[in-house]
C-alpha atoms as one frame of an Amber mdcrd trajectory, in Angstrom:
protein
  54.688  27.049  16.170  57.662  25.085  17.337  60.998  26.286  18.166  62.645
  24.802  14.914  59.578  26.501  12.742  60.551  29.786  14.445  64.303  29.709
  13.986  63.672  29.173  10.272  61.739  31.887   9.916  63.929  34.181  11.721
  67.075  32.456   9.336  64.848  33.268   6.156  63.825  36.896   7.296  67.950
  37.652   7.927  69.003  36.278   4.644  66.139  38.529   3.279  67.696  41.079
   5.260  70.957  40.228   4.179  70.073  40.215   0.485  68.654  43.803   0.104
  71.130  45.199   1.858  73.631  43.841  -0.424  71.009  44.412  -3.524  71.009
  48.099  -2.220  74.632  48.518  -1.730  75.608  47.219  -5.303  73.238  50.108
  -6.469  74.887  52.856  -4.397  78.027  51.626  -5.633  77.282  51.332  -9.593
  75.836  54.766  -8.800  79.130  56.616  -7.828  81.215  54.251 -10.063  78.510
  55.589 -12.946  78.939  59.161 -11.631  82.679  59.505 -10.913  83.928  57.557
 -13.346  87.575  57.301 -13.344  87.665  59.247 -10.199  85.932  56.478  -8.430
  89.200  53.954  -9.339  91.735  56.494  -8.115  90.003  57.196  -4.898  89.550
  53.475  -4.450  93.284  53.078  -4.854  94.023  56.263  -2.750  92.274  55.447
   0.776  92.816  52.835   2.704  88.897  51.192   1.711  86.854  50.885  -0.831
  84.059  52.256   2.345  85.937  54.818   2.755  86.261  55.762  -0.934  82.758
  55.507  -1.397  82.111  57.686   2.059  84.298  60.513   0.381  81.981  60.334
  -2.937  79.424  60.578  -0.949  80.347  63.241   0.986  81.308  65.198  -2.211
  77.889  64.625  -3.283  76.710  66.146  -0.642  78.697  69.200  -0.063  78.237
  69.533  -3.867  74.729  70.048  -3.688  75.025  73.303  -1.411  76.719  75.142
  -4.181  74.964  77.539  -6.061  75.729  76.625  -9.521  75.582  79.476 -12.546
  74.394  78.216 -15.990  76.223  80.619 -18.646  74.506  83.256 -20.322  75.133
  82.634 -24.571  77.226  85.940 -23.894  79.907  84.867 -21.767  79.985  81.753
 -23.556  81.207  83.382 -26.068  83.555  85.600 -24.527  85.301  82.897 -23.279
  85.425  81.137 -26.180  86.922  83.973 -28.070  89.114  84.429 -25.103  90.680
  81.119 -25.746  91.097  81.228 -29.213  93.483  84.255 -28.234  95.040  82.688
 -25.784  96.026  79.740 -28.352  97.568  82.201 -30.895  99.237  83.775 -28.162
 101.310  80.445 -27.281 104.305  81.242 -30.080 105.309  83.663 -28.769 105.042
  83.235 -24.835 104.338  79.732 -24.495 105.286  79.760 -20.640 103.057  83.243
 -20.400 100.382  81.362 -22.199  99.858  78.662 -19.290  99.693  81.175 -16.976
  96.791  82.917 -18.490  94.861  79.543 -19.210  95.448  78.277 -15.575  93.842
  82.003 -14.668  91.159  81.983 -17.648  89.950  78.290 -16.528  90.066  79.470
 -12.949  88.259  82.519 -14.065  85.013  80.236 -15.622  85.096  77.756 -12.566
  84.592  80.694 -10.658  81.619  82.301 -12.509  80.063  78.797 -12.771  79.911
  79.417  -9.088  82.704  76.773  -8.041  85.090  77.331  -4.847  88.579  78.721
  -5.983  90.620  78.591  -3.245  92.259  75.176  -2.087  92.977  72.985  -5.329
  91.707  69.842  -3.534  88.804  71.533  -2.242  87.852  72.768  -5.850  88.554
  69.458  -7.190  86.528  67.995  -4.846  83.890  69.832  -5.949  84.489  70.011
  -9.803  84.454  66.147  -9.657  80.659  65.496  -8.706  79.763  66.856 -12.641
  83.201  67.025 -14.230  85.184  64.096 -13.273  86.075  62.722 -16.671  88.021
  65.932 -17.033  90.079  65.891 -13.833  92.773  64.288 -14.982  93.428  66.514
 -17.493  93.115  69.371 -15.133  95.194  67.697 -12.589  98.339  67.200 -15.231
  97.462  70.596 -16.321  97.932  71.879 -13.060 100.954  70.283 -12.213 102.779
  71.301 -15.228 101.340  74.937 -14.639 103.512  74.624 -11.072 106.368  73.173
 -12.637 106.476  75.959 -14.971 106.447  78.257 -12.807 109.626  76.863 -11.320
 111.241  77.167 -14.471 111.340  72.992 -15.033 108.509  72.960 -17.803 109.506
  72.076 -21.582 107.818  73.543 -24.540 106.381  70.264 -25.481 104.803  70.015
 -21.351 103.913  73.682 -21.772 101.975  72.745 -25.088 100.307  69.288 -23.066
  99.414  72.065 -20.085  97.514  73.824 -22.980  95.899  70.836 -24.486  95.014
  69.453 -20.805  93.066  73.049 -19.429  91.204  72.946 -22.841  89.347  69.638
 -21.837  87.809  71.019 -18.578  87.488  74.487 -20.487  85.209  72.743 -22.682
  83.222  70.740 -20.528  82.711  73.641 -18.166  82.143  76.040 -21.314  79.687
  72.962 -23.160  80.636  73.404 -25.667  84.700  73.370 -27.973  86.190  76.849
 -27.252  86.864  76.847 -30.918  86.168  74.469 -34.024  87.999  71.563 -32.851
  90.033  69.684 -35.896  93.044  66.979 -35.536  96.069  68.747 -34.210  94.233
  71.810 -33.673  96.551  72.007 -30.355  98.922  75.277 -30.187 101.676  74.626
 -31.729 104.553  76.530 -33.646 103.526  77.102 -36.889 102.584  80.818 -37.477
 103.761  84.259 -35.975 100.790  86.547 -36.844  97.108  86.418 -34.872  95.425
  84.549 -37.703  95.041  81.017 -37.185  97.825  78.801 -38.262  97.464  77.859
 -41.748  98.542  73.838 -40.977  95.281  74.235 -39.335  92.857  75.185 -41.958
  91.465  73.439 -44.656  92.448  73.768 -48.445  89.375  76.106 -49.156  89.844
  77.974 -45.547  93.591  78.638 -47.080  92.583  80.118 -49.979  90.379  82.324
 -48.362  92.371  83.498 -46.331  95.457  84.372 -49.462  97.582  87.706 -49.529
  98.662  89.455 -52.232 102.129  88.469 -51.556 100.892  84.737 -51.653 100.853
  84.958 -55.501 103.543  84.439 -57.872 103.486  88.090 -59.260 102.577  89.886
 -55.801  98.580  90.881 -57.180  95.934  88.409 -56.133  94.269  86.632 -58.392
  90.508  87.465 -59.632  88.020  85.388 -59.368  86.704  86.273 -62.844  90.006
  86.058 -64.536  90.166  82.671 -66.909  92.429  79.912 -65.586  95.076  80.319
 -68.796  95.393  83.999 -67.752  96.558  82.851 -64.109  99.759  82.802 -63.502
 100.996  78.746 -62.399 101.844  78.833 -58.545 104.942  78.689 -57.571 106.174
  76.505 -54.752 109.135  76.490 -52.676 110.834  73.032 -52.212 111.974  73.325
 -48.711 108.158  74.539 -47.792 105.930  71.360 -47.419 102.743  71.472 -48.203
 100.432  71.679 -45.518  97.173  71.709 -46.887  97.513  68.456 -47.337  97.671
  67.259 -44.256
């Protein structure tokens, strides 16, 4: 074999080389990119490397895999659930309160799924490996939470703070704490602990009528012919939020 034979071989066997390494490192890399998610991007933009970014993944990966993780029985599913359906009619009246208690109640179910608690990047770190496309919302959540708690928080962020801990609630809980509708956020329409009634639906309303919701004080019967019904009485200023 001659010299020139030999030298092409060994070119042919490095760019073979040089080809599955880069074949195997575009796989690794749609891997964590498939995994992480958005989390991938923002680490990218945070370190000084996309190597290192991908190191850090990595390294989550791994530490991730240590933990042992708790699958929910169906009864503490639904004690948490029904936990934060409280907690949502509890926001009229103590919205600030209210983050408080869901920063503690989502803290509370990242625990007992058998996540680290202490340092907030640490349990990040950790929440991302299976949660990622809910960190953000826990991360604004979080902030506002802190912000609150220096007094600097509006309603409207204390509401978002709300809205924000419900996405990782659910994806830690698997399932929507309660039946999710549109604008089924908290929000300041009712001072009692039924559900507000912009929130239910026109036959959910009606089921859940008070005497005092008819004309004449008595609640209708269901038996009782429509001419014998009193007509309903609305007030002008009230809209009508069934409709919605």
């Amino acid at each position: 074999m001659s010299p020139t034979q030999v030298i092409v071989i060994v070119l042919v066997v490095l760019v073979i080389a040089a080809l599955a390494v880069a074949g195997w490192t575009y796989a690794r890399r749609r891997s964590l990119r498939s995994r992480f998610g958005p989390e991938y991007d923002r680490l990218v933009a945070e370190q000084d490397s996309r190597t290192a970014a991908e190191r850090e993944l990595r390294d989550r990966e791994r530490r991730h895999a240590e933990l042992t993780l708790t699958p929910l029985s169906p009864e503490s599913r639904a004690r948490y659930a029904a936990a934060w359906e409280e907690l949502q009619v509890r926001f009229i009246d103590s919205p600030a309160e209210t983050v408080g208690d869901a920063d503690e109640l989502v803290t509370r179910l990242i625990a007992e799924r058998g996540y680290p608690t202490g340092d907030f990047d640490d349990q990040i770190a950790h929440l991302s490996v299976e949660h990622a496309r809910t960190l953000t919302h826990y991360r604004d959540a979080h902030e506002i939470h802190l912000r609150n708690s220096r007094g600097e928080a509006s309603t409207e962020d204390l509401r978002q703070a709300v809205v924000h801990y419900r996405a990782l609630f659910a994806d830690l809980l698997g399932e929507e704490p309660v039946a999710h509708r549109p604008g089924d956020e908290p929000v300041a329409h009712h001072t009692t602990d039924e559900e507000p009634v912009a929130h239910r639906t026109t036959d959910e309303a009606e089921s859940h009528r008070t005497p005092a919701d008819e004309p004449d004080g008595h609640r209708a019967r269901a038996d009782e012919p429509d001419g014998h019904r009193p007509p309903e009485q609305r007030n002008p200023e009230r809209p009508d939020v069934t409709s919605r």
